[in-house]
Structure formats: structure tokens, C-alpha cells
DSSP file (Angstrom, degrees, kcal/mol; ACC not computed):
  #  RESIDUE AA STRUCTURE BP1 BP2  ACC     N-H-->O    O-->H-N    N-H-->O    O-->H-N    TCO  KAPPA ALPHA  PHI   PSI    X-CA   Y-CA   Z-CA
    1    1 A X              0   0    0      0, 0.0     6,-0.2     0, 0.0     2,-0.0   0.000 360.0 360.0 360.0 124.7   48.4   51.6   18.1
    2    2 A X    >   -     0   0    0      4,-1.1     3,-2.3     1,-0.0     2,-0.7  -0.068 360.0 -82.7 -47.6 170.6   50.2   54.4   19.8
    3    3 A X  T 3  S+     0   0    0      1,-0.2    -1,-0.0     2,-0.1     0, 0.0   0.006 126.6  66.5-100.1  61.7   52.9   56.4   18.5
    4    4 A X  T 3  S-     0   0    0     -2,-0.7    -1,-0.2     2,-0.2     3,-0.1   0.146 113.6-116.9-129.2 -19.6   55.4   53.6   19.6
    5    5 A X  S <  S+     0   0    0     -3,-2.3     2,-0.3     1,-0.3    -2,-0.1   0.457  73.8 128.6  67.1   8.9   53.7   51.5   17.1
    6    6 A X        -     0   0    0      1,-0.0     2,-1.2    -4,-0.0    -4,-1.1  -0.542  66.7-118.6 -88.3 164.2   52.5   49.1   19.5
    7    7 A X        -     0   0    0     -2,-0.3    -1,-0.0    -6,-0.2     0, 0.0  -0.770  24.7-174.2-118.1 109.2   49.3   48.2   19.7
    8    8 A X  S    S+     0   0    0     -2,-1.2     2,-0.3     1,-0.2    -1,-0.1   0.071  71.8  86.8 -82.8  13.5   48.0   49.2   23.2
    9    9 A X    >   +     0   0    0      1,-0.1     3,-1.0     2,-0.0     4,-0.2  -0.702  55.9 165.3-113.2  75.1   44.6   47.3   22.5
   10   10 A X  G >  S+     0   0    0     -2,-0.3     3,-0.7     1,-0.2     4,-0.3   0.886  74.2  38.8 -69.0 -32.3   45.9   43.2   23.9
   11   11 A X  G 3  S+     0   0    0      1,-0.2    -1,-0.2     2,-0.2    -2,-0.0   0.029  76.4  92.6-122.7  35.0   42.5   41.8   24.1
   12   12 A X  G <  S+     0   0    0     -3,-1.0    -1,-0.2     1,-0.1    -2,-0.1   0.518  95.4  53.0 -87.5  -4.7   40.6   43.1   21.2
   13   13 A X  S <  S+     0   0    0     -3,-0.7     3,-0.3    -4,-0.2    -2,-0.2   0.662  84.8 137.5 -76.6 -24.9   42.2   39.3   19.6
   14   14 A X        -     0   0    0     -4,-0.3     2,-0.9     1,-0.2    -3,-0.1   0.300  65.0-105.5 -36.3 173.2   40.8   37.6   22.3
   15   15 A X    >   -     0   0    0      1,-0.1     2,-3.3     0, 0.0     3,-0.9  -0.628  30.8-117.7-106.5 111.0   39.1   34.5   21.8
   16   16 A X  G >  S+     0   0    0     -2,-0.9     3,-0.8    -3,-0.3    -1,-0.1   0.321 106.0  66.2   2.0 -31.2   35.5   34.8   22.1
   17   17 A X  G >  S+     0   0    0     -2,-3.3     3,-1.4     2,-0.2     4,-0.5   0.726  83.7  75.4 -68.4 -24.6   35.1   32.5   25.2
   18   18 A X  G <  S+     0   0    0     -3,-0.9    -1,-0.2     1,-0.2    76,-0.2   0.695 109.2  29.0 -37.4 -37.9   37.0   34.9   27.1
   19   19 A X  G <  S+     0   0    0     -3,-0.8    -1,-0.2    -4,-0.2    -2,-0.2   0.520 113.4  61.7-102.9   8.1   33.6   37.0   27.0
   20   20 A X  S <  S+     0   0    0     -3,-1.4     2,-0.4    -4,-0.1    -2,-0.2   0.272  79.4 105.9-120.9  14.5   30.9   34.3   26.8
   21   21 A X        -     0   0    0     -4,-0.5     2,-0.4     1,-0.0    73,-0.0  -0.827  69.1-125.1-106.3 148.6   31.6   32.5   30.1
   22   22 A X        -     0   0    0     -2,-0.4    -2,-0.1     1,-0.1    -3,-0.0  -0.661  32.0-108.3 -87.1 119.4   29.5   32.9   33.0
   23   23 A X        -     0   0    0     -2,-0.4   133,-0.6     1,-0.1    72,-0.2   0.033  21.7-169.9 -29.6 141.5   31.1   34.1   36.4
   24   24 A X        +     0   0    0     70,-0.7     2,-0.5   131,-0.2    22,-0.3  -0.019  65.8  88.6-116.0  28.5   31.6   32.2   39.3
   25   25 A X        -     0   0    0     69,-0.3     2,-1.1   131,-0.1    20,-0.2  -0.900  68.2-146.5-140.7 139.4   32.3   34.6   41.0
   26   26 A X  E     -A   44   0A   0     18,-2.5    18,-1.9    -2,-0.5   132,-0.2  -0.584  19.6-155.2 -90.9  90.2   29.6   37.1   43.4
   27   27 A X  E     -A   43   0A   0     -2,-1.1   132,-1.8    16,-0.2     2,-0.4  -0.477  11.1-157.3 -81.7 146.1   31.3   41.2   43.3
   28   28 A X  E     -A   42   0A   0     14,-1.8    14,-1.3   130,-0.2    13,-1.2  -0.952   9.6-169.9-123.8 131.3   29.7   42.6   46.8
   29   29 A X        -     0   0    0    130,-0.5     2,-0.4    -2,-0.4   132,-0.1  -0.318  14.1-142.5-114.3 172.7   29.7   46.7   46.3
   30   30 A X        -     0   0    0      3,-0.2     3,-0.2    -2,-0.2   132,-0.2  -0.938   8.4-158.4-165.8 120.9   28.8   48.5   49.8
   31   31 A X  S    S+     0   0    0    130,-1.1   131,-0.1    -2,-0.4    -1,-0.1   0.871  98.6  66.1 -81.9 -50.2   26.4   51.8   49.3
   32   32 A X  S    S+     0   0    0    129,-0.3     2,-0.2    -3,-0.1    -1,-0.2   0.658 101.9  56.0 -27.9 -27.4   27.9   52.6   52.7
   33   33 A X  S    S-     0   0    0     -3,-0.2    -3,-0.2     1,-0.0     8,-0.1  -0.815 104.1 -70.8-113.0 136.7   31.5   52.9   51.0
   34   34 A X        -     0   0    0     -2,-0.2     3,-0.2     1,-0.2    -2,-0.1  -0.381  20.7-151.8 -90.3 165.7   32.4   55.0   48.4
   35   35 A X  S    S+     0   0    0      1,-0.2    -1,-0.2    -4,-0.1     2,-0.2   0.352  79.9  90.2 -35.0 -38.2   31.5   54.7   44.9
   36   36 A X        +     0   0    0      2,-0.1     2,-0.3     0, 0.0    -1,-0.2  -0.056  65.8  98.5 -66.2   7.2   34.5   56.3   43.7
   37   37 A X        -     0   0    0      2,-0.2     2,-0.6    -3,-0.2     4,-0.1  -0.816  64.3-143.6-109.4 130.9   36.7   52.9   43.3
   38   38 A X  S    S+     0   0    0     -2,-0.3     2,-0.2     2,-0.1    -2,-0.1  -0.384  76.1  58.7 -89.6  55.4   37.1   51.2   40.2
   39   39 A X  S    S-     0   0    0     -2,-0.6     2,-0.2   -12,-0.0    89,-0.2  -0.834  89.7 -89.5-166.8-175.0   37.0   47.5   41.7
   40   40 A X        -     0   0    0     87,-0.8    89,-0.3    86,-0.7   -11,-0.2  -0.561  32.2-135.4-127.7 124.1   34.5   45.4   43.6
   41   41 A X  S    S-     0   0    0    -13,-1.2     2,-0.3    -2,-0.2   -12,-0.2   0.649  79.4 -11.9 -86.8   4.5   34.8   45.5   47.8
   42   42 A X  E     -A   28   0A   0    -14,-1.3   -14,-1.8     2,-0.0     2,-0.2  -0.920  67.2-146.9-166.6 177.8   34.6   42.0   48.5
   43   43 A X  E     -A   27   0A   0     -2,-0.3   -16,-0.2   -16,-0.2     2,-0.1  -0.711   1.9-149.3-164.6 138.1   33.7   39.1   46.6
   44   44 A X  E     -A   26   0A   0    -18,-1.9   -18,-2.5    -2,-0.2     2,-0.2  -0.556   8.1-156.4-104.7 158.7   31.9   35.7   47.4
   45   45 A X        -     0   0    0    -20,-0.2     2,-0.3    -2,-0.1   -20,-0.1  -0.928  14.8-133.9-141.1 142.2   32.5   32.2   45.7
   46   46 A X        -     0   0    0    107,-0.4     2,-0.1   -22,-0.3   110,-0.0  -0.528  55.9 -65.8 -86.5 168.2   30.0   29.4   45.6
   47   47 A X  S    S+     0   0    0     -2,-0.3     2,-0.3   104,-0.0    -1,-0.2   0.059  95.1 106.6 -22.5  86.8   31.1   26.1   46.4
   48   48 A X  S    S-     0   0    0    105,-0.1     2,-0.4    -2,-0.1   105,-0.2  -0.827  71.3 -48.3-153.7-159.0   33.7   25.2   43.2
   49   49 A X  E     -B  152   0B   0    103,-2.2   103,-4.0    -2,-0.3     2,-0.6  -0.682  47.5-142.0 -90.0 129.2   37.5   24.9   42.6
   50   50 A X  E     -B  151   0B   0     -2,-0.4   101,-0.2   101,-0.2     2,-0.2  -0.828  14.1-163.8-103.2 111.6   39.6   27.3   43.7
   51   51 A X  E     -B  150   0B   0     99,-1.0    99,-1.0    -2,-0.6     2,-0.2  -0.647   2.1-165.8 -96.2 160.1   42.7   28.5   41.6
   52   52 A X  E     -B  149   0B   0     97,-0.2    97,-0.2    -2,-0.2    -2,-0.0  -0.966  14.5-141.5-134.2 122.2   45.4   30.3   42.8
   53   53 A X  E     -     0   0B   0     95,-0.5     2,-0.2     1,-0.3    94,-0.1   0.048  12.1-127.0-119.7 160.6   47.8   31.9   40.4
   54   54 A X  E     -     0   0B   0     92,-0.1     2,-0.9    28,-0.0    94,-0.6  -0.517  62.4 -81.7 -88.6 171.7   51.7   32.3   40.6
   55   55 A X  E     -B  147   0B   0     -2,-0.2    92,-0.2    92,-0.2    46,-0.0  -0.799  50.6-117.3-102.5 146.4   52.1   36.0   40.1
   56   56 A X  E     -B  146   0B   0     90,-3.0    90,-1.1    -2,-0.9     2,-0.3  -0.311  34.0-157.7 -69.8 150.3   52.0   36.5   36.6
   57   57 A X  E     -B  145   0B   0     20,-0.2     2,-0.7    88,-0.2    24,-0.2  -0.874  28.0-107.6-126.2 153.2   55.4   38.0   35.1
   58   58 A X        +     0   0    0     86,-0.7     8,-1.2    -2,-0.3     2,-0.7  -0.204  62.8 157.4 -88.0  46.4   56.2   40.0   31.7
   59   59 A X  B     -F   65   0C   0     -2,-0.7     6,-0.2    18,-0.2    -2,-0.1  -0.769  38.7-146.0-115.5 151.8   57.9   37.2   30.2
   60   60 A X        -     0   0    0      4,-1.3    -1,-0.1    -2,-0.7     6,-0.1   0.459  44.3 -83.6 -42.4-179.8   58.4   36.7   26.8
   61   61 A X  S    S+     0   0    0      1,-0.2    -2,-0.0     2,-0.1    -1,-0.0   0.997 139.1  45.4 -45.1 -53.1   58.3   32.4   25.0
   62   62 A X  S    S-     0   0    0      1,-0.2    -1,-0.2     2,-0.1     3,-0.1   0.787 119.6-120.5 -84.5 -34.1   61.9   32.5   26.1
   63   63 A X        +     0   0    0      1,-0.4     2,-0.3    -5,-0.0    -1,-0.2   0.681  61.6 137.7 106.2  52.0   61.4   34.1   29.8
   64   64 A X  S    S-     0   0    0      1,-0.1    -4,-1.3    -6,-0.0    -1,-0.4  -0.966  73.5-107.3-105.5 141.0   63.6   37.6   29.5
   65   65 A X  B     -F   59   0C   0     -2,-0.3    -6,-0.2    75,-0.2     2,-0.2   0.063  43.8-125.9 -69.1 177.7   61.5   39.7   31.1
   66   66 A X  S    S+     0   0    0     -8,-1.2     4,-0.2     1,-0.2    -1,-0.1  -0.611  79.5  29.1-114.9 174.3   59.8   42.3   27.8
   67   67 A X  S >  S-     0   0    0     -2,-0.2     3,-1.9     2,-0.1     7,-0.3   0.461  77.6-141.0  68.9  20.6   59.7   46.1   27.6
   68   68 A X  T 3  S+     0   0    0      1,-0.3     2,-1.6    -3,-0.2     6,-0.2   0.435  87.5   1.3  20.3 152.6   63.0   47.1   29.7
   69   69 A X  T 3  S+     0   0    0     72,-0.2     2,-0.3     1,-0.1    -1,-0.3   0.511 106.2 108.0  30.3  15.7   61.6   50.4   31.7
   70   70 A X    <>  -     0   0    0     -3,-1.9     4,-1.1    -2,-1.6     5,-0.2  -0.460  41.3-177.7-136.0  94.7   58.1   50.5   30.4
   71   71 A X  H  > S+     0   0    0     -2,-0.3     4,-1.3     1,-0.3    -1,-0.2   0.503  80.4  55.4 -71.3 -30.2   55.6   49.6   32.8
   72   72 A X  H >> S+     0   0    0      2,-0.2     4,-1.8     3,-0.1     3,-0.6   0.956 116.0  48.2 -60.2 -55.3   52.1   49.8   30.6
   73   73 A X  H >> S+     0   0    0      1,-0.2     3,-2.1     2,-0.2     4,-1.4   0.863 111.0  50.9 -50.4 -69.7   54.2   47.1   28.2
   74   74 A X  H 3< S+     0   0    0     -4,-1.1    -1,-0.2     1,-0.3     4,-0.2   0.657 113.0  45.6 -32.4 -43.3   55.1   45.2   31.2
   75   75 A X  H << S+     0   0    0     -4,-1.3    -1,-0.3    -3,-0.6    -2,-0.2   0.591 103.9  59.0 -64.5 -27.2   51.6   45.1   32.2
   76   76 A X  H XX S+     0   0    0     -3,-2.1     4,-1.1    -4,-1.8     3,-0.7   0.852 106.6  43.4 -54.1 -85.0   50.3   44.3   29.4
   77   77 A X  H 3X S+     0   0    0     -4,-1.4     4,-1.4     1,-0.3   -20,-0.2   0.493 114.9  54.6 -66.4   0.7   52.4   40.8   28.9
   78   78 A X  H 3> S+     0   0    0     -5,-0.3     4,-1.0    -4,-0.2     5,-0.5   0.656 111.6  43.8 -97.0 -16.8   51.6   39.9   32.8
   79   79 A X  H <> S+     0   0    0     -3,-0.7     4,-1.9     2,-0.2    -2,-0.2   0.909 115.4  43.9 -85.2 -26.3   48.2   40.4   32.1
   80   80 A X  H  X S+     0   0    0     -4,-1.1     4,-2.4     2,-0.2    -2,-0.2   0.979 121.1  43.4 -89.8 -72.3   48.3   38.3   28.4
   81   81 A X  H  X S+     0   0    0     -4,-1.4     4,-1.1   -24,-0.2     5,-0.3   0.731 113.1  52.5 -59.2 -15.7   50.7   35.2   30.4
   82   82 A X  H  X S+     0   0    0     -4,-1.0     4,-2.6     2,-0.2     5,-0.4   0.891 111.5  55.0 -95.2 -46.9   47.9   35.6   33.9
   83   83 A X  H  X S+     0   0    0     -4,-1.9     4,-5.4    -5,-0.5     5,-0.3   0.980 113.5  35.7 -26.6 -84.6   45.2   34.9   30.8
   84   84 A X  H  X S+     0   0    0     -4,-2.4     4,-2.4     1,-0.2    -2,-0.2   0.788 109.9  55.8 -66.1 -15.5   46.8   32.0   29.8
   85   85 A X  H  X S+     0   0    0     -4,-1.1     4,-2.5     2,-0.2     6,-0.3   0.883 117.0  49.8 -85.0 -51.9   48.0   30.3   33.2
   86   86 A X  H  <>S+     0   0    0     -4,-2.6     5,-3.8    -5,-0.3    -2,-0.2   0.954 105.0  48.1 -27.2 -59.1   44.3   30.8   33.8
   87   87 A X  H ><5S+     0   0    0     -4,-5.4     3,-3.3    -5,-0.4    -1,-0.2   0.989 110.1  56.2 -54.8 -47.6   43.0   29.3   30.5
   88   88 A X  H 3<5S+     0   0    0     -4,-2.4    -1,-0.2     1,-0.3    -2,-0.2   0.946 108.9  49.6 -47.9 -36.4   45.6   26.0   31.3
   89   89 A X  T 3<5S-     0   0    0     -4,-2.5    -1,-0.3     1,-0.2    -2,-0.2   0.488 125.8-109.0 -95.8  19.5   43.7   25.7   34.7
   90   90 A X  T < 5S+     0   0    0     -3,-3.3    -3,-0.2    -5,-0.3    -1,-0.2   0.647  80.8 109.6  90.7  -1.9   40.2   25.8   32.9
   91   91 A X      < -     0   0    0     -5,-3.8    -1,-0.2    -6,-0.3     2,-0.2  -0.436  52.0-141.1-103.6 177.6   39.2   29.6   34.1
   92   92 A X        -     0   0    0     -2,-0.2     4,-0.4   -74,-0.0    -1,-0.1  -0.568  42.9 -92.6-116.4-176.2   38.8   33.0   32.8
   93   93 A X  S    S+     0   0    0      1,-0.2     3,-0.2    -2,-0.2   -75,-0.0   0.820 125.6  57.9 -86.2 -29.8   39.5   36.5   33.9
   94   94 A X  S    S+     0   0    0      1,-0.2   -70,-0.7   -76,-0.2   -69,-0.3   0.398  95.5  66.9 -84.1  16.6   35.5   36.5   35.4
   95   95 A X  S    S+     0   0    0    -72,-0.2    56,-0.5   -71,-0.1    -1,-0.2   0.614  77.6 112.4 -66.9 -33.0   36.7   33.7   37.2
   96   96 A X  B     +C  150   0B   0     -4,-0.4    31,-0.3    54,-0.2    54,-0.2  -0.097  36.1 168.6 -52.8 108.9   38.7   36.2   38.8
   97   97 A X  S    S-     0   0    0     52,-0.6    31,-0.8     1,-0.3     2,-0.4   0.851  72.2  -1.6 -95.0 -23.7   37.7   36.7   42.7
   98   98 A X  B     -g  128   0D   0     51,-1.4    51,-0.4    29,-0.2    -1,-0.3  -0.894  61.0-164.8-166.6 130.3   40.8   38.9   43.8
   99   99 A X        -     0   0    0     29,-1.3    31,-0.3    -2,-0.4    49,-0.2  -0.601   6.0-156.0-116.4 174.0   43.8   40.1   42.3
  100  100 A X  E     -D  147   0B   0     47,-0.6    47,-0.6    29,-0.2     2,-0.4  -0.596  14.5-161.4-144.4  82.0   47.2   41.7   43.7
  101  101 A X  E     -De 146 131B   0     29,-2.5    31,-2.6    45,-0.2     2,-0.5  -0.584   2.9-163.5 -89.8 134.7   49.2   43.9   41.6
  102  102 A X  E     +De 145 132B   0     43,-2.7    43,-1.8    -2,-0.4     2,-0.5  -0.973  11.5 174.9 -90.6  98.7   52.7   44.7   42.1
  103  103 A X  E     -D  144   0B   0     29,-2.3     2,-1.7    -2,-0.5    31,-0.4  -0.914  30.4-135.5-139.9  97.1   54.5   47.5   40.5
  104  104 A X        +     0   0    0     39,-3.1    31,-0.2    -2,-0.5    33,-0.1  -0.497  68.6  93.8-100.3 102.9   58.1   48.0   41.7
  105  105 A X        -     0   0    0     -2,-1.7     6,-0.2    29,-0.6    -2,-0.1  -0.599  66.7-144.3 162.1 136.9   58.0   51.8   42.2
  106  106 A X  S    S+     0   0    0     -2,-0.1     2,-0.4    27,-0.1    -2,-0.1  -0.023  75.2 104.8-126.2   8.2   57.4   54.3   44.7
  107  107 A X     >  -     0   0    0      1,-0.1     4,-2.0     0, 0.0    -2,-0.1  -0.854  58.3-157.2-101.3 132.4   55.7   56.6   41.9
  108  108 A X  H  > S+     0   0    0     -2,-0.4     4,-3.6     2,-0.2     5,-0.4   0.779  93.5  62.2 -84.4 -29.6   51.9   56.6   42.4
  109  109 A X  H  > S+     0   0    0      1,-0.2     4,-0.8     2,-0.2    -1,-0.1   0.928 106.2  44.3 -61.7 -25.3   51.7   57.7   38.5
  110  110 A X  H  > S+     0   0    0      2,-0.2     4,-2.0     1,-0.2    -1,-0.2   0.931 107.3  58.8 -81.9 -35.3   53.4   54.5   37.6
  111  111 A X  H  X S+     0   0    0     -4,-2.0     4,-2.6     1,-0.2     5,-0.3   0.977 112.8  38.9 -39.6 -64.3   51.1   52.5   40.0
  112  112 A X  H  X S+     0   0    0     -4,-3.6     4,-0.9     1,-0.2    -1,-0.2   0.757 105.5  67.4 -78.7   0.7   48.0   53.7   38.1
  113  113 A X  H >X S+     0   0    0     -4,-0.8     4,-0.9    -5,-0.4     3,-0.6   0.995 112.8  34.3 -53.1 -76.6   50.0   53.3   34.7
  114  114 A X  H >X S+     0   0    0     -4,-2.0     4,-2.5     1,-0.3     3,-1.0   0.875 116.0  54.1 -49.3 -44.6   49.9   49.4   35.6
  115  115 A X  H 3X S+     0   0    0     -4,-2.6     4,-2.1     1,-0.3     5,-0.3   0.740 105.8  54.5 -90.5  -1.7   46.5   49.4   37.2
  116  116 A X  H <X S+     0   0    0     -4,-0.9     4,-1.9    -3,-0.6    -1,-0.3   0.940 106.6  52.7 -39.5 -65.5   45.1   51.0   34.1
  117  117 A X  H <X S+     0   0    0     -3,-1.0     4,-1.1    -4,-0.9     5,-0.2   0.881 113.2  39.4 -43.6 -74.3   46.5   48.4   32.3
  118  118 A X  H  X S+     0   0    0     -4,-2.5     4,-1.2     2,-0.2    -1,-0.2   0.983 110.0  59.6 -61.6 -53.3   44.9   45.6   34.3
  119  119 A X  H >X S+     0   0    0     -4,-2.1     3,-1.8     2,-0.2     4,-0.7   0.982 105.7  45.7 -34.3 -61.1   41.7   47.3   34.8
  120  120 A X  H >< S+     0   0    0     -4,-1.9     3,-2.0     1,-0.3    -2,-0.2   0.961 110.8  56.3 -81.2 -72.5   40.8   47.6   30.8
  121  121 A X  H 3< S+     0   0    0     -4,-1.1    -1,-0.3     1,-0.4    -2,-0.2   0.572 108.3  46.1 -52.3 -14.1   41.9   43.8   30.4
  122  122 A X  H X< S+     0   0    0     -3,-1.8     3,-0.6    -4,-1.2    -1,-0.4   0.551  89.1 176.9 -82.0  -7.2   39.3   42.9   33.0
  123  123 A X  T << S+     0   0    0     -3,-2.0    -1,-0.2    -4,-0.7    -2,-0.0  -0.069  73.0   2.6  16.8-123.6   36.4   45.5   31.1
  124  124 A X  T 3  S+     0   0    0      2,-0.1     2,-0.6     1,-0.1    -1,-0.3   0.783 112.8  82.8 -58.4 -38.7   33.4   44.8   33.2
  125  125 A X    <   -     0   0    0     -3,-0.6     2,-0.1     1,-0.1   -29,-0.1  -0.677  57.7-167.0 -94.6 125.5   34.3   42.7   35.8
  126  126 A X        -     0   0    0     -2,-0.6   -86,-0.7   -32,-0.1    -1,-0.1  -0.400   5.6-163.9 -98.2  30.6   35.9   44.3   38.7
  127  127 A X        -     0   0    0    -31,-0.3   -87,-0.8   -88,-0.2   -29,-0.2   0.566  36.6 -94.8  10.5 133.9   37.6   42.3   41.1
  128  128 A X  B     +g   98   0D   0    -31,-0.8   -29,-1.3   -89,-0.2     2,-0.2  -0.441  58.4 177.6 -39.8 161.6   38.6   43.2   44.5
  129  129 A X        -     0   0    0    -89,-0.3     2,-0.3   -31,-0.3   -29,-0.2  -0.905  29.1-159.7 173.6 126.1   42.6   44.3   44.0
  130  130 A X        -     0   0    0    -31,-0.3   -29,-2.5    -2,-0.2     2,-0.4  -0.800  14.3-155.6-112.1-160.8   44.8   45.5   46.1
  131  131 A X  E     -e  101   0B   0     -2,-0.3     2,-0.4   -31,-0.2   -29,-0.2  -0.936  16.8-169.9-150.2 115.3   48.0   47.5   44.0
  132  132 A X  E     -e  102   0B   0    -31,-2.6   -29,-2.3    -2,-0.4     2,-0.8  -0.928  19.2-144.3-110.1 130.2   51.7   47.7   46.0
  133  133 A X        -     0   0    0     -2,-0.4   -29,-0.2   -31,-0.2     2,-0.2  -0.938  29.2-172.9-101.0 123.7   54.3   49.5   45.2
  134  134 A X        -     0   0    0     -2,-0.8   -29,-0.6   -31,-0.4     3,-0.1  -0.421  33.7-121.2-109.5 175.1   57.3   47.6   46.0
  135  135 A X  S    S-     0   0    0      1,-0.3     2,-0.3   -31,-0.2    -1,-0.1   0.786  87.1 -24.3 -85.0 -55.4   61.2   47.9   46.2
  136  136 A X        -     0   0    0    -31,-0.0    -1,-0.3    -3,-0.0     2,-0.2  -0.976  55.1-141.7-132.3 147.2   61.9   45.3   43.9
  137  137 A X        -     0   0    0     -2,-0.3     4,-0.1     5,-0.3   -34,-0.0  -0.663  44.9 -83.9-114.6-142.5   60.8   41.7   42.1
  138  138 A X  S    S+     0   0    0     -2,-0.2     2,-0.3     2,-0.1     3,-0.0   0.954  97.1  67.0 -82.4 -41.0   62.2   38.9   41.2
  139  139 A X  S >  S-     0   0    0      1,-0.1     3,-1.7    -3,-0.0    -2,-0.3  -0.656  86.3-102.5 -65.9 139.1   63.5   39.6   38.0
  140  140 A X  T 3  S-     0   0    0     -2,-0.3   -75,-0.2     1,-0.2     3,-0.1  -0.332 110.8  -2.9 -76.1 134.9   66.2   41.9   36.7
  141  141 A X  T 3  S+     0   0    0      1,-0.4    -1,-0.2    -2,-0.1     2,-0.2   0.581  94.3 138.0  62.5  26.0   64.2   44.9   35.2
  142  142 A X    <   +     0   0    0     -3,-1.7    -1,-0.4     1,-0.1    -5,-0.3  -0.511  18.1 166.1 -86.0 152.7   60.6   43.5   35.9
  143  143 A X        +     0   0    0      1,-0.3   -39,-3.1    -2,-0.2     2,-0.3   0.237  55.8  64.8-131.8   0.8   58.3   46.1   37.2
  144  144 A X  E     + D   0 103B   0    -41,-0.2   -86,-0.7   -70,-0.1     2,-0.3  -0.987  47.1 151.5-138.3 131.5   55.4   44.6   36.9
  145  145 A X  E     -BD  57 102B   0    -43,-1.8   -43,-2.7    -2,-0.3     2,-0.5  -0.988  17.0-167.0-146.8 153.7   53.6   41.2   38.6
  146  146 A X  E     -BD  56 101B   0    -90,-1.1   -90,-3.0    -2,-0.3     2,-0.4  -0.972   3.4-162.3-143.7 128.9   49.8   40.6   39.1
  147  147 A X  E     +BD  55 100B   0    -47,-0.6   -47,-0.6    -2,-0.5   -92,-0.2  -0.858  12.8 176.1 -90.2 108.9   48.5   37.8   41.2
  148  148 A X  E     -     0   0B   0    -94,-0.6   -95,-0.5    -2,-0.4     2,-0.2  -0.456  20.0-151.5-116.3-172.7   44.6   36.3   41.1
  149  149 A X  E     -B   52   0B   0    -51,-0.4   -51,-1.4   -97,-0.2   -52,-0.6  -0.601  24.0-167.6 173.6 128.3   42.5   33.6   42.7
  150  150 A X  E     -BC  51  96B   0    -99,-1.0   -99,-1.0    -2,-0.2     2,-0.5  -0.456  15.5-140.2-100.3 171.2   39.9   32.4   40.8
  151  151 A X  E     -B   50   0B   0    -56,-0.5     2,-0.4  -101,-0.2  -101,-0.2  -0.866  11.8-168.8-144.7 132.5   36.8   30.2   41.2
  152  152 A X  E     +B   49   0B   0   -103,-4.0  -103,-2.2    -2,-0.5     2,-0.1  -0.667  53.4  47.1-104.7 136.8   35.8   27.9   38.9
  153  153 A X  S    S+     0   0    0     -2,-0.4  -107,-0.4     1,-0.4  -105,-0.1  -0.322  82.6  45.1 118.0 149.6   32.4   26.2   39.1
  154  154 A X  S    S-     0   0    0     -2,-0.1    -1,-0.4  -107,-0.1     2,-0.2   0.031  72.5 -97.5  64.7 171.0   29.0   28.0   39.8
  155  155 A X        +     0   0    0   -131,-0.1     2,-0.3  -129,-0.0  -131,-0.2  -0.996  44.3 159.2-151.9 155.5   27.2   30.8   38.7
  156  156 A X        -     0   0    0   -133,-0.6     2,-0.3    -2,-0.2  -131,-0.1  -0.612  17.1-150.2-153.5 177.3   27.2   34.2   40.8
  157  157 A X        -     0   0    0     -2,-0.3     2,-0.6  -133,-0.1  -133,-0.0  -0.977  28.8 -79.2-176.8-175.5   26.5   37.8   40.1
  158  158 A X        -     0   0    0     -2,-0.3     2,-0.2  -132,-0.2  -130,-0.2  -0.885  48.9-178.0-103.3 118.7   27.1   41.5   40.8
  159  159 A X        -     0   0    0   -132,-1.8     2,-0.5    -2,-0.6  -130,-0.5  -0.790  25.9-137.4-124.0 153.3   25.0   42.6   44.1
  160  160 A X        -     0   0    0     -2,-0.2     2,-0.4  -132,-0.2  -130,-0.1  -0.945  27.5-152.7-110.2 123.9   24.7   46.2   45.7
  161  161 A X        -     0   0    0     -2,-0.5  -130,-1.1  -132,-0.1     2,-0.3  -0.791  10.5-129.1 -88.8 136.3   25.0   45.6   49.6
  162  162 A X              0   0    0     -2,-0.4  -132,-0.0  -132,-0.2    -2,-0.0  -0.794 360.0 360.0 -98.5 141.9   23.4   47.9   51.8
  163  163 A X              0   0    0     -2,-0.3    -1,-0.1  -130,-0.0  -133,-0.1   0.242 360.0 360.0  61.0 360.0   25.5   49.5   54.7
């Protein structure tokens, strides 16, 4: 918990299949490129089903957006609802071949505030990602929306690419 009394750990409840499923999805790394990125440059899918995500939002059962002004909370619940629109369609978060996070703010601190956020709720697997700071979204006082496509089906792995 922080000293907000929230508890800033969201997937230490997960449910255990969340870590015991096998990727389908290949993260392609480039020695040529640097090292110095916390995400995956490319990523390849075998032959499966391909989901494609709405971008996940920080709302609550009732859908008012959570967390007025605080973008790790905000990040948090897009990342917990992008979980579950996943789970309905039969995937996980290693399903995940590419994300797009959205952060509507022109502050790079707040940008890595979210992608912080998003990072540590993916733990090892590192997508490709890009991260935008935008003007606005769709909702009044959202700041925060994060966007996949997954691939379900196969089985795939983490390769070092030369050049």
C-alpha cells in the first residue's frame, strides 16, 4: 500500500492462469538497436486468432471514469478492465503482441507515470508499445487508455535477432 492507502500492487491477486499460460506470441529484440528499451521491437504471431482490444478505460462496475486527476490509479483500472476484456475473449496479457498507451498529457513525467504502470502489470513479457500523449479522450477526466492485440493459439518465444 502507499501512503494513500491504496494498494499499488493490482496483480499480486491475480489468478494463477494469468502466469501459467504459454505465449503465443514471438518478442523479436535487435542487437543492432539499443538495449536500453523496456519493451520488445517487433513481434511475430503463428498462425491463431487474432484479438483486437477496444482501448481499455479506467471505468469503474458503473462506468464513471475512477481516480479524478491521478494517472498511476487510472492506469491501474485500464490495465485490470484490458485483463478482463482479454480473459472474456479467451487470452492473457502474454497473449499480448502490441500495445498503445494513451495518456492525455503533454508531461513526459506523467507519460512514464502510466507506462510504469503498464509495464509492471505485464512483469516479463514485453510487448512492442508505443505511449502518446494526447490532448484529450473520450471521457470527462480520463487520462488514461491502453489498447492491445493479442494472439491466441500457438506457442512462440523470446528470440535475440542479429542486426
Amino acid at each position: 500500500m502507499d501512503s494513500s492507502g491504496r494498494d499499488r500492487n493490482l496483480w499480486a491477486g491475480r489468478p494463477r492462469w494469468f502466469d501459467q499460460q504459454m505465449s503465443s506470441v514471438e518478442l523479436v529484440r535487435s542487437t543492432a538497436l539499443t538495449e536500453a528499451v523496456p519493451y520488445a521491437y517487433a513481434a511475430v504471431t503463428p498462425p491463431g486468432r487474432l484479438v483486437f482490444t477496444a482501448g481499455a478505460c479506467p471505468l469503474n462496475q458503473d462506468g464513471a471514469v475512477v481516480s479524478p486527476g491521478d494517472i498511476a490509479a487510472q492506469a491501474q483500472q485500464a490495465m485490470a478492465n484490458l485483463a478482463t476484456a482479454l480473459g472474456a475473449a479467451r487470452a492473457g496479457l502474454t497473449d499480448v503482441a502490441k500495445t498503445t498507451v494513451f495518456v492525455a498529457s503533454s508531461s513526459r513525467t506523467d507519460l512514464v507515470t502510466a507506462w510504469q504502470v503498464v509495464r509492471d502489470a505485464f512483469g516479463d513479457h514485453d510487448p512492442p508499445s508505443t505511449l502518446l500523449g494526447v490532448a484529450v479522450l473520450g471521457y470527462p477526466g480520463q487520462l488514461v487508455e491502453v489498447e492491445a492485440v493479442a494472439v491466441i493459439g500457438g506457442m512462440a518465444r523470446t528470440v535475440e535477432a542479429q542486426g
